[in-house]
C-alpha positions as CSV (number, residue, x, y, z in Angstrom):
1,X,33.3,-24.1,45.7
2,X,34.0,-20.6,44.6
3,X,36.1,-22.1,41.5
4,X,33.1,-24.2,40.5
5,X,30.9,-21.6,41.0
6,X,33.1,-19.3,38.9
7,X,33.7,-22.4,35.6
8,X,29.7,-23.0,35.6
9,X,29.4,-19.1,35.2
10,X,32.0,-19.0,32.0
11,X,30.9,-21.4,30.6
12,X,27.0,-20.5,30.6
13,X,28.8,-17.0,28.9
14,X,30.6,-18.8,26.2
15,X,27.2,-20.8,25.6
16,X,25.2,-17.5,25.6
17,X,28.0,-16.0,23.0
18,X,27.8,-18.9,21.1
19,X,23.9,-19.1,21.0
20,X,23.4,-15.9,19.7
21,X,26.5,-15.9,17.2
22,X,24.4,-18.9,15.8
23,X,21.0,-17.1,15.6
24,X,22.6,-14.2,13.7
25,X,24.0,-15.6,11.1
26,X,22.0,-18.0,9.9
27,X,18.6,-15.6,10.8
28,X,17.0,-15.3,7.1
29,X,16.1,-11.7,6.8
30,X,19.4,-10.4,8.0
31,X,20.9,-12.5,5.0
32,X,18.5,-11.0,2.4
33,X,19.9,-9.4,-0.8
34,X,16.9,-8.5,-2.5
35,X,12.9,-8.4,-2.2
36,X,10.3,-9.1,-5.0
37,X,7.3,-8.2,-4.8
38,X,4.4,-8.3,-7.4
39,X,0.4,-8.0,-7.7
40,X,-2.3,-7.8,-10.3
41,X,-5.4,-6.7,-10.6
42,X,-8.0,-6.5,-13.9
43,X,-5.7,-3.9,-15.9
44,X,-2.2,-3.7,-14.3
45,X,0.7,-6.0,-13.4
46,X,3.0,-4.2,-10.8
47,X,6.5,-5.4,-9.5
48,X,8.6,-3.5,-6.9
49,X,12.4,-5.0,-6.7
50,X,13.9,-3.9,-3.5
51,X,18.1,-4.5,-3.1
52,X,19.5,-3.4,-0.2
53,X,21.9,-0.3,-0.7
54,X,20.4,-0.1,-4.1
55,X,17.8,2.0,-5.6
56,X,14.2,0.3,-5.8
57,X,12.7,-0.8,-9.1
58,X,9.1,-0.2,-10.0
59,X,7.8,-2.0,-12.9
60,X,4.0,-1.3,-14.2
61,X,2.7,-3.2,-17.6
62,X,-0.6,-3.9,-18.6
63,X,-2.9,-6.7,-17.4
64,X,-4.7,-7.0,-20.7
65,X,-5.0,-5.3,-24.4
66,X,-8.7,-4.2,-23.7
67,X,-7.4,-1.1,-23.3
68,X,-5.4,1.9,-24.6
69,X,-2.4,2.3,-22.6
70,X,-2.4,6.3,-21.6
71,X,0.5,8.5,-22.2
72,X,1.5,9.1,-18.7
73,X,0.1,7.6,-15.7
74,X,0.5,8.9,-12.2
75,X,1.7,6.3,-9.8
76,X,1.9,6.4,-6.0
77,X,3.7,3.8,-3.6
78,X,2.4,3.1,-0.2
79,X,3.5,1.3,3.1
80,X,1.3,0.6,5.8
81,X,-1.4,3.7,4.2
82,X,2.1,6.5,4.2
83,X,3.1,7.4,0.8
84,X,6.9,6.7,0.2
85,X,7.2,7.4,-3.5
86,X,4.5,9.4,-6.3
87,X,5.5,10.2,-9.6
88,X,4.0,10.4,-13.1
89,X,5.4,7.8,-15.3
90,X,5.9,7.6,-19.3
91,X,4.9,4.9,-21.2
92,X,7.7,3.2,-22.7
93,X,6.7,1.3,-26.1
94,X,7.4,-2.0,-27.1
95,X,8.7,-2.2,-30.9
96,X,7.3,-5.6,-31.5
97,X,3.8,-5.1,-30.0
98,X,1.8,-1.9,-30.6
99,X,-0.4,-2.1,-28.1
100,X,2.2,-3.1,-25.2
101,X,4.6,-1.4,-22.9
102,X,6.0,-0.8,-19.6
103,X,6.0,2.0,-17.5
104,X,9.4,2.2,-15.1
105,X,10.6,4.0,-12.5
106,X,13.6,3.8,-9.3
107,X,13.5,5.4,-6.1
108,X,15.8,4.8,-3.0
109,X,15.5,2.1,-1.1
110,X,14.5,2.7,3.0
111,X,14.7,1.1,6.1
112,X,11.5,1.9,6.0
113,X,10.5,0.2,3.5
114,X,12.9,-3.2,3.9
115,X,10.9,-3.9,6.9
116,X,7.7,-3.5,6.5
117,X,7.4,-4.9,2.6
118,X,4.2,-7.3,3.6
119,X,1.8,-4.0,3.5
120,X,2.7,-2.4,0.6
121,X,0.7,-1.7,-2.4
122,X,0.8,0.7,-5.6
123,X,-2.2,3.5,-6.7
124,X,-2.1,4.1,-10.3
125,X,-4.4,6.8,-11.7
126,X,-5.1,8.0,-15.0
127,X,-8.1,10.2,-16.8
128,X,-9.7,9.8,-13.7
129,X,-9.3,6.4,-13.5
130,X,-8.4,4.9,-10.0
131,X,-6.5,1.1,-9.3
132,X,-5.3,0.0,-6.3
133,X,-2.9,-3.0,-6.4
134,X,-1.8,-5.2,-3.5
135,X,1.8,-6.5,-3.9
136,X,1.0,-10.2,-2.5
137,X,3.5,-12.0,-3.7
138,X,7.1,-11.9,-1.7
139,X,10.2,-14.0,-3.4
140,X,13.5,-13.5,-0.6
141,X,17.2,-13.7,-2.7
142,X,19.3,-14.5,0.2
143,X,22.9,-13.9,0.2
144,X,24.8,-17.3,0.0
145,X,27.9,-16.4,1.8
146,X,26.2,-15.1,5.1
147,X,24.5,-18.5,5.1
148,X,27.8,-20.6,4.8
149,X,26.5,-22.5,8.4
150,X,24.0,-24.2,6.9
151,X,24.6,-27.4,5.0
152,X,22.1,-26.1,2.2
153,X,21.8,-22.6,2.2
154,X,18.5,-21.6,0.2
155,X,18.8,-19.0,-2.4
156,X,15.1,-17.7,-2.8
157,X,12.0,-18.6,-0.8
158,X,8.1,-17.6,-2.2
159,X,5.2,-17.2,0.1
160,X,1.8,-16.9,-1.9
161,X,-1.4,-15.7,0.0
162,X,-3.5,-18.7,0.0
163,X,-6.3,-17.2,-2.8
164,X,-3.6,-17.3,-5.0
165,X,-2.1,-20.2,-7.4
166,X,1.7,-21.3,-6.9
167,X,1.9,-21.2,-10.9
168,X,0.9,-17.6,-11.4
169,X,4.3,-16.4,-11.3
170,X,5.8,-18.8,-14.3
171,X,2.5,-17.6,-16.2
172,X,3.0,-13.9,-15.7
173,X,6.1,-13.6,-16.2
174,X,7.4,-10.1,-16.3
């Protein structure tokens, strides 16, 4: 009885370890490389590019030409409403098109910030102009060897709020 007793108890273990081995490594965000997010609003196009163990990319061009593009623009990153990056940015001019051009920027990469990328969103200001934009757009890069249990493993996965149109990203490109 007690030897029963004892084999039913090993072999719920071995199912437990095995269950949980299973869970881990084929669990998606544990497997991430990389994070991309973008957002848009009348004037600006914003992408953030977080790797893991890597520093952050921030990317800010202009939405349309309607506008002169200032100098220097001050830009502020914030999760969940706490401030995790500000800096004032340079434009940096395209040779082809004069009235184009990118503003850039990296800053480490947090813990912080890897779990908790659905709430971010980017304040730039400028002559006392004010834009708030809401990264909405989430593409995953998943590491392919973590993933080697699947039969086959995804390499990126998009979610798209649903105002927003599935194309947008082969459109604005950048």
């Amino acid at each position: 009885m007690e030897r029963n007793l004892f084999r039913i108890i090993i072999a719920g273990v071995l199912a437990s370890i095995f269950i949980v081995y299973y869970t881990i490594s084929i669990h998606p965000l544990r497997n991430i490389n990389s994070i991309d997010l973008k957002g848009k609003n009348d004037f600006w196009n914003t992408f953030i590019n977080i790797h893991k163990n890597y520093d952050c990319v921030l990317m800010i061009t202009p939405a349309t030409d309607l506008f002169e593009l200032p100098h220097e623009i001050n830009v502020e990153v914030y999760v969940k409403d706490r401030c995790i990056y500000t800096d004032n940015l340079e434009l940096i001019k395209d040779s082809n098109f004069k009235k184009f051009g990118t503003y850039e920027a990296r800053f480490p990469t947090s813990s912080y910030l890897e779990r908790n990328h659905e709430n971010i969103y980017v304040v730039v200001s400028h002559n006392d102009n004010i834009n708030k934009i809401i990264l909405k757009n989430i593409t995953y890069s998943y590491n392919k060897q973590a993933s080697y249990l699947q039969l086959k493993p995804r390499t990126t996965y998009s979610t798209w709020d649903k105002g927003s149109d599935p194309l947008s990203h082969l459109i604005y490109n950048f």
